[in-house]
N, C-alpha and C positions, 0 to 999 in steps of 0.2 A: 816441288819443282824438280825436274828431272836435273841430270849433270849434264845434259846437251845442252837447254833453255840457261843453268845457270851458267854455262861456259859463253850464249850468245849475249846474255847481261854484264858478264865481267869483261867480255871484249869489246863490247860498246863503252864503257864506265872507262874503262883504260885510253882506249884512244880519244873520249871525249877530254881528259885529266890532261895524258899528253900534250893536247894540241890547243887545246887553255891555256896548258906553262910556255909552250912555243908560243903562242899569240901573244900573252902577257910579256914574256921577254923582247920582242918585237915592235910591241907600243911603247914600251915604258925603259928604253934603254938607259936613262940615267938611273933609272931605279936598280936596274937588275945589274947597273955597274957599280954602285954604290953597295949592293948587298953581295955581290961578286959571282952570281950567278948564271954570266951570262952563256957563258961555254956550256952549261947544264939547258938551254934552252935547245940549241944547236942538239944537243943528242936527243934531248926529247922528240922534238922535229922529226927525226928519224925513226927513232922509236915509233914513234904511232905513224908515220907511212907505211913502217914493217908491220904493225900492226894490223893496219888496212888491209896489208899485200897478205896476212895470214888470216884475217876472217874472210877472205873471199875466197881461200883457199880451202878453208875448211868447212863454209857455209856449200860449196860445191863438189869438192869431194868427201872430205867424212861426213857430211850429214847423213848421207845415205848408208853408210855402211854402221850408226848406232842407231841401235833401238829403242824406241819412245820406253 
């Protein structure tokens, strides 16, 4: 596996992780107040939007400039 395909599997695996922890803090508020989590879903939320906002960035412009 090249470093371009492994970089486009660890950015799917990321924002997929992220936005699981945002969803799960979102359903289950008592829970993630209880374990005191809840402020850590809030950034995750973010986190993988910025994440979104940088694999499209980079599926659109650096993909072309590395080589297979």
């Amino acid at each position: 596996m090249s470093l371009k395909h492994f970089h486009y599997v660890f950015l799917f695996f990321a924002i997929v992780c992220d936005g699981g922890f945002w969803l799960w803090t979102r359903l289950m508020p008592e829970e993630t107040a209880k374990l005191e989590v809840s402020h850590l879903g809030l950034i995750a939320g973010w986190t993988s939007l910025g994440l979104i906002g940088y694999s499209f960035w980079y599926l659109i412009k650096k993909s072309r400039q590395i080589i297979v």
